[in-house]
TORDREN-632156 format. One record per residue: residue number from 1; residue in one letter; chain; x, y, z of N, C-alpha, C, O in turn. Coordinates in nm, 4 decimals. Atoms other than C-alpha are relative to their C-alpha. Last residue first. Example, Ala and Ser with C-alpha at 12.3 -4.5 7.8 and 13.67 -1.06 7.14 Angstrom:
BEGIN
ZATI   num   residuo   cadena       n_px       n_py       n_pz      ca_px      ca_py      ca_pz       c_px       c_py       c_pz       o_px       o_py       o_pz
ZATI     2         S        A    -0.0820    -0.1190    -0.0060     1.3670    -0.1060     0.7140    -0.0770     0.1090     0.0730    -0.0261     0.2198     0.0899
ZATI     1         A        A     0.0890    -0.1190     0.0000     1.2300    -0.4500     0.7800     0.0900     0.1200     0.0000     0.1936     0.1181     0.0665
This chain:
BEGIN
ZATI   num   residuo   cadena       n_px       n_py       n_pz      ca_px      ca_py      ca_pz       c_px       c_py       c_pz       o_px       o_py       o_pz
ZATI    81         X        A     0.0298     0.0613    -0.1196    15.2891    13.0513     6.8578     0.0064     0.1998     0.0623    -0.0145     0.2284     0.1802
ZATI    80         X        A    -0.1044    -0.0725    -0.0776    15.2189    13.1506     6.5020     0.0033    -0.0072     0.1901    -0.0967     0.0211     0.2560
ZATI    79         X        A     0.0088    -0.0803    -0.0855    15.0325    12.9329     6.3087     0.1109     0.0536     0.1005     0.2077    -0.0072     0.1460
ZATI    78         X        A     0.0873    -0.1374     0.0476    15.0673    12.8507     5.9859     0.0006     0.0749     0.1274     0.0239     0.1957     0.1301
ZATI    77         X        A    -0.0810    -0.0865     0.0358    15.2822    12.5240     6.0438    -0.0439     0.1620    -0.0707     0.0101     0.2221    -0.1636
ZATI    76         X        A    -0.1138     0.0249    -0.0922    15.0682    12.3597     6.3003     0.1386     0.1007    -0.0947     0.2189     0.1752    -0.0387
ZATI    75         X        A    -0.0154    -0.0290    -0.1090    14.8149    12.4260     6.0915     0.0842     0.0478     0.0378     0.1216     0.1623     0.0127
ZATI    74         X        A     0.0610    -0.1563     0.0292    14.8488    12.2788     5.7808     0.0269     0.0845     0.0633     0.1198     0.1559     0.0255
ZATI    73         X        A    -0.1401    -0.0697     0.0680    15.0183    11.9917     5.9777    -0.0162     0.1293    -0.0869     0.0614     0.2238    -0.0728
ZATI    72         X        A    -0.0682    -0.0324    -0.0850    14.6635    11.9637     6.1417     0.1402     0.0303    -0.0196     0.1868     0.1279     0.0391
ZATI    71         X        A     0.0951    -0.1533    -0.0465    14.4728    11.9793     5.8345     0.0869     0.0365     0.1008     0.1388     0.1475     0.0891
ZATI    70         X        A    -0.0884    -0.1472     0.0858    14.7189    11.7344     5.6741    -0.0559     0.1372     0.1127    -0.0032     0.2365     0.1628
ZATI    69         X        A    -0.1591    -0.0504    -0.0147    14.6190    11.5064     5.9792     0.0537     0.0775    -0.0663     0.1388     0.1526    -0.0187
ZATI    68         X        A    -0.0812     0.0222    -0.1271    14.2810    11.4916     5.9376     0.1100     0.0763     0.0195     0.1331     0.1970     0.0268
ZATI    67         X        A    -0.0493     0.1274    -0.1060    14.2266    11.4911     5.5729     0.0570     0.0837     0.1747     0.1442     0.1655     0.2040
ZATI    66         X        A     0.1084     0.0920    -0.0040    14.0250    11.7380     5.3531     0.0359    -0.1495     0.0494    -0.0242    -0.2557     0.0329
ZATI    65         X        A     0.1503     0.0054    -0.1041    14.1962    12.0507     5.4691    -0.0737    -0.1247    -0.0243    -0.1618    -0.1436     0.0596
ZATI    64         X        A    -0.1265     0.1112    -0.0673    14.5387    12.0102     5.2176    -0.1117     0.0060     0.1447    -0.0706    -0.0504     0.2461
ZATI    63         X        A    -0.0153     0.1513     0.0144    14.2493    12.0768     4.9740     0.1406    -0.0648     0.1190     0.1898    -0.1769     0.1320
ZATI    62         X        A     0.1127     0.0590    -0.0727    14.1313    12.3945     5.1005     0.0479    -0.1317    -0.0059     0.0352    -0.2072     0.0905
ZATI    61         X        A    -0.0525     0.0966    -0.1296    14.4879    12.5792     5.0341    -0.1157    -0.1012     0.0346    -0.0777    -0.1781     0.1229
ZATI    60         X        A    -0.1263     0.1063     0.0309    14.4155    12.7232     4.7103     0.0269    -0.0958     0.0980     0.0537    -0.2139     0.0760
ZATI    59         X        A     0.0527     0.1224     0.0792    14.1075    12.9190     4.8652     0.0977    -0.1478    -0.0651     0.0779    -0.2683    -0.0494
ZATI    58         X        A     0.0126    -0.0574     0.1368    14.3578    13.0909     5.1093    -0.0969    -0.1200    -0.0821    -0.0821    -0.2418    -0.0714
ZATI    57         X        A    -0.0788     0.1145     0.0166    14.3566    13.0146     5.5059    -0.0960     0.0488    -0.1579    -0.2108     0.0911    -0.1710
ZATI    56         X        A     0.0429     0.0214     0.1321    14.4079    13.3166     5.7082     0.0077    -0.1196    -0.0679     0.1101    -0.1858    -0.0508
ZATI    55         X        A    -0.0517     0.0497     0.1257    14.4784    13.2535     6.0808    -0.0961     0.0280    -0.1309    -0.2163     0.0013    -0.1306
ZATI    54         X        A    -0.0565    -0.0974     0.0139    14.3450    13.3371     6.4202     0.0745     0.0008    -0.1199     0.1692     0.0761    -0.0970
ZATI    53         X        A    -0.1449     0.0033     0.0096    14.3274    12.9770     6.5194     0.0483     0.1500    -0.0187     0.1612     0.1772     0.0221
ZATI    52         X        A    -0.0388     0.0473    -0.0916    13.9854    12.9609     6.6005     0.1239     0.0799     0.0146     0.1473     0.1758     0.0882
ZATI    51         X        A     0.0871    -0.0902    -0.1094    13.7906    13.2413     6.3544     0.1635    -0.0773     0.1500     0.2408    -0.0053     0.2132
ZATI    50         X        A    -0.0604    -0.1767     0.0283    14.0519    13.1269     6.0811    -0.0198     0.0292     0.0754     0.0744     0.0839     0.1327
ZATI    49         X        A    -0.1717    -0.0088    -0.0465    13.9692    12.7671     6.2045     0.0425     0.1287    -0.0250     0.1181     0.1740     0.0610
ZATI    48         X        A    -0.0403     0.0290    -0.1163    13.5873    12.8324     6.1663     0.1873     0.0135     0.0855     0.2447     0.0731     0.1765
ZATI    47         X        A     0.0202    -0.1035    -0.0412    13.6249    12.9477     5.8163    -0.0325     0.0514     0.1616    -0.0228     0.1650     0.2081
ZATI    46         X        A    -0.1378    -0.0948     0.0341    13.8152    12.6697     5.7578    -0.0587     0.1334     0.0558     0.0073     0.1966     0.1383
ZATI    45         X        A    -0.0837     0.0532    -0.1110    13.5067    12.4304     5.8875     0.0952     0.1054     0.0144     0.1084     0.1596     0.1241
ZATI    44         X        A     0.0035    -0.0845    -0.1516    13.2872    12.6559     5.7181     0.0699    -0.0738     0.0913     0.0651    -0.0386     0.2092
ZATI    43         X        A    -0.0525    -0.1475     0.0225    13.4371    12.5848     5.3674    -0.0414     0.0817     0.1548     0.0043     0.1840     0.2059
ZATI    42         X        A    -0.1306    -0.0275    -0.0068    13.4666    12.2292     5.4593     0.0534     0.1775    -0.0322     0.1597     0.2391    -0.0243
ZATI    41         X        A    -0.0638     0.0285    -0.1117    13.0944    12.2207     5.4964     0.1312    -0.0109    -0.0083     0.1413    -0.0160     0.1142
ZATI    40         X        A     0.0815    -0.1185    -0.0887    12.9878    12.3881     5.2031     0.0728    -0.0078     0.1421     0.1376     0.0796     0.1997
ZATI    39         X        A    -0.0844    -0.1427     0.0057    13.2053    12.1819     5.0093    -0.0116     0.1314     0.0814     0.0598     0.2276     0.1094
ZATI    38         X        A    -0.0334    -0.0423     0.1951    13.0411    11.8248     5.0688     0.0875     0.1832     0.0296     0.1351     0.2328     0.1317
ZATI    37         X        A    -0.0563    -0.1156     0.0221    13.1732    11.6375     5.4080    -0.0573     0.0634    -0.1189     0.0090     0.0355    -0.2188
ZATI    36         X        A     0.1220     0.0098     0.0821    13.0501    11.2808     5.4308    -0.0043     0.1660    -0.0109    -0.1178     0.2060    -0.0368
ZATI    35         X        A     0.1167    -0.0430    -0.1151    13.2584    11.1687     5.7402    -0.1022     0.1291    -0.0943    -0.1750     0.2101    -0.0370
ZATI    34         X        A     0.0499     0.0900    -0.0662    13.4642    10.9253     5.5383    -0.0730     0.0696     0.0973    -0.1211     0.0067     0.1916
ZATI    33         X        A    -0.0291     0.1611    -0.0136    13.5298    11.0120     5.2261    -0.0896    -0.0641     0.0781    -0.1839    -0.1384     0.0509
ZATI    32         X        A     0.0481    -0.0573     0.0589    13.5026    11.4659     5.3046    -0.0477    -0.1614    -0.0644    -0.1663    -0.1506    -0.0957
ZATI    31         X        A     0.1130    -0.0574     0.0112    13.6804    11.4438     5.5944    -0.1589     0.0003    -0.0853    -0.2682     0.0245    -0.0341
ZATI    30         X        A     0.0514    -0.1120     0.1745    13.9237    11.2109     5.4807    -0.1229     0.0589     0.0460    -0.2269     0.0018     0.0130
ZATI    29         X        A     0.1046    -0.0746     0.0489    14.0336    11.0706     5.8688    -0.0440     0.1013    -0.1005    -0.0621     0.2217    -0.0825
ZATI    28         X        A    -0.0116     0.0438     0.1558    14.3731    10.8825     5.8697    -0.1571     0.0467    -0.0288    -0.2016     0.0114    -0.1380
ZATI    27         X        A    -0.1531    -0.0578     0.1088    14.4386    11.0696     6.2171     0.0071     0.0033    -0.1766     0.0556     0.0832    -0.2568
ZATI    26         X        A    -0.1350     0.0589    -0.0341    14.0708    11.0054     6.3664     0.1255     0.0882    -0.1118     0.1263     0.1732    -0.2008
ZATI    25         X        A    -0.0863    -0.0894     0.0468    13.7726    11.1933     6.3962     0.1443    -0.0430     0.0551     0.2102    -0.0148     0.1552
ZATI    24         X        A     0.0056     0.0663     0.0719    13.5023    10.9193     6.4737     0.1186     0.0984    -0.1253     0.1308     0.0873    -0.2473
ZATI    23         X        A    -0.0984     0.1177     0.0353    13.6034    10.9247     6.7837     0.0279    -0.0401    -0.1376     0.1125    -0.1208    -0.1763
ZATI    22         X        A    -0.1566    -0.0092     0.0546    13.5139    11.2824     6.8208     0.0768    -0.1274    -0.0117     0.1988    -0.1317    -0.0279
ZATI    21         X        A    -0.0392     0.0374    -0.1158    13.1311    11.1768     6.7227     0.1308     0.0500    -0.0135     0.1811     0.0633    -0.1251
ZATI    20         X        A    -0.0693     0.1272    -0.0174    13.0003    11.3708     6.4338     0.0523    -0.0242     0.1655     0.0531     0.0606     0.2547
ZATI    19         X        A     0.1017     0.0988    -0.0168    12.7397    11.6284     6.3710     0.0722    -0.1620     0.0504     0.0166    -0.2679     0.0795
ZATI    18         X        A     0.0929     0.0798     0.0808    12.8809    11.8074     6.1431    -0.0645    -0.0710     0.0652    -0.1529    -0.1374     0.0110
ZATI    17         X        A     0.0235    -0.0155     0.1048    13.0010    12.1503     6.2648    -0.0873    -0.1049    -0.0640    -0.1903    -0.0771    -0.1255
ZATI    16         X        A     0.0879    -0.0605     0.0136    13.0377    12.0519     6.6287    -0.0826     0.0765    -0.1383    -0.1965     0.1213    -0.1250
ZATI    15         X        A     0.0962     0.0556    -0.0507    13.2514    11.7387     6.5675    -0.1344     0.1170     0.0121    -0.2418     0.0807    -0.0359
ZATI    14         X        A     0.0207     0.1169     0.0590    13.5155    11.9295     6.3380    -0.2133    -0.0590     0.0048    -0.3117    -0.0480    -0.0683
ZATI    13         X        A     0.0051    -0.1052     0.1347    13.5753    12.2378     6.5088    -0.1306    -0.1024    -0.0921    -0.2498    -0.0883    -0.1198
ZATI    12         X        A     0.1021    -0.0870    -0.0594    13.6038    12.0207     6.8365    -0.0627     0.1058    -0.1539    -0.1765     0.1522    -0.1607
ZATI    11         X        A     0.0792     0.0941    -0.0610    13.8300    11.7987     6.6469    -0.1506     0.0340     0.0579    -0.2571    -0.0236     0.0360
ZATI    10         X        A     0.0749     0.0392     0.1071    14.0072    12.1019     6.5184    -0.0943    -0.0874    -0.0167    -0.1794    -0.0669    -0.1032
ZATI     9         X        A     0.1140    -0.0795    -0.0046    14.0389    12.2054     6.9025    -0.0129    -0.0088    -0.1872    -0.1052     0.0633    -0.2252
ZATI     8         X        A     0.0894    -0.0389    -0.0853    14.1922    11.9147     6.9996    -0.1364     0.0819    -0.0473    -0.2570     0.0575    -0.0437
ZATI     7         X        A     0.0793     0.1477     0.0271    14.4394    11.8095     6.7291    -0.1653     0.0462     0.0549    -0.2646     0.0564    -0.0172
ZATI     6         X        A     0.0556    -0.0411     0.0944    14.5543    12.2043     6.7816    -0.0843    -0.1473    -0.0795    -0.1702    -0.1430    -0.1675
ZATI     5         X        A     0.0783    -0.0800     0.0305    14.6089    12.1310     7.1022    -0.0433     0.0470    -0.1002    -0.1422     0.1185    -0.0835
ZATI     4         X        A     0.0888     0.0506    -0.0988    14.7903    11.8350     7.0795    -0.1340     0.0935     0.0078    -0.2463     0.0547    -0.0242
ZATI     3         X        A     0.0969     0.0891     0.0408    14.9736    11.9460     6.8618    -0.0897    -0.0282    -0.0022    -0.1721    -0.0316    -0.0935
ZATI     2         X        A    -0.0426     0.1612     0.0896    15.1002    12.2485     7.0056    -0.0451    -0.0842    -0.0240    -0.1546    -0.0810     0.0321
ZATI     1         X        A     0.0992     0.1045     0.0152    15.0109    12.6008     7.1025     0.0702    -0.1233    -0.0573     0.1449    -0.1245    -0.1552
């Protein structure tokens, strides 16, 4: 899987969870800032991506989840191709 795809389907993760447009899920996107995120919802986003990605993701870790792009470098280095 690569970038791209994992841009993709967090985006999709993303947009169907809250309610948002995918434009409005950009790179410098703070989840939680700028698309109004409280805890509940970032805890089922992750718990989504576990489901997606096939991946564990540890309470400790939530915070590199509340931007965009970390989320996807998160990712990108968790998962196993």
């Amino acid at each position: 899987m690569n970038k791209q795809d994992i841009e993709n389907k967090l985006r999709a993760i993303i947009v169907d969870r809250i309610g948002v447009e995918p434009y409005e899920v950009q790179n410098d996107t703070n989840l939680i800032n700028d698309l109004g995120c409280d805890s509940l919802d970032l805890i089922e986003i992750v718990m989504d991506c576990e489901r997606e990605f096939n991946i564990q993701i540890p309470n400790e870790d939530l915070s590199h989840l509340e931007a965009f792009s970390k989320a996807v470098k998160y990712l990108e280095l968790h998962i196993l191709d």
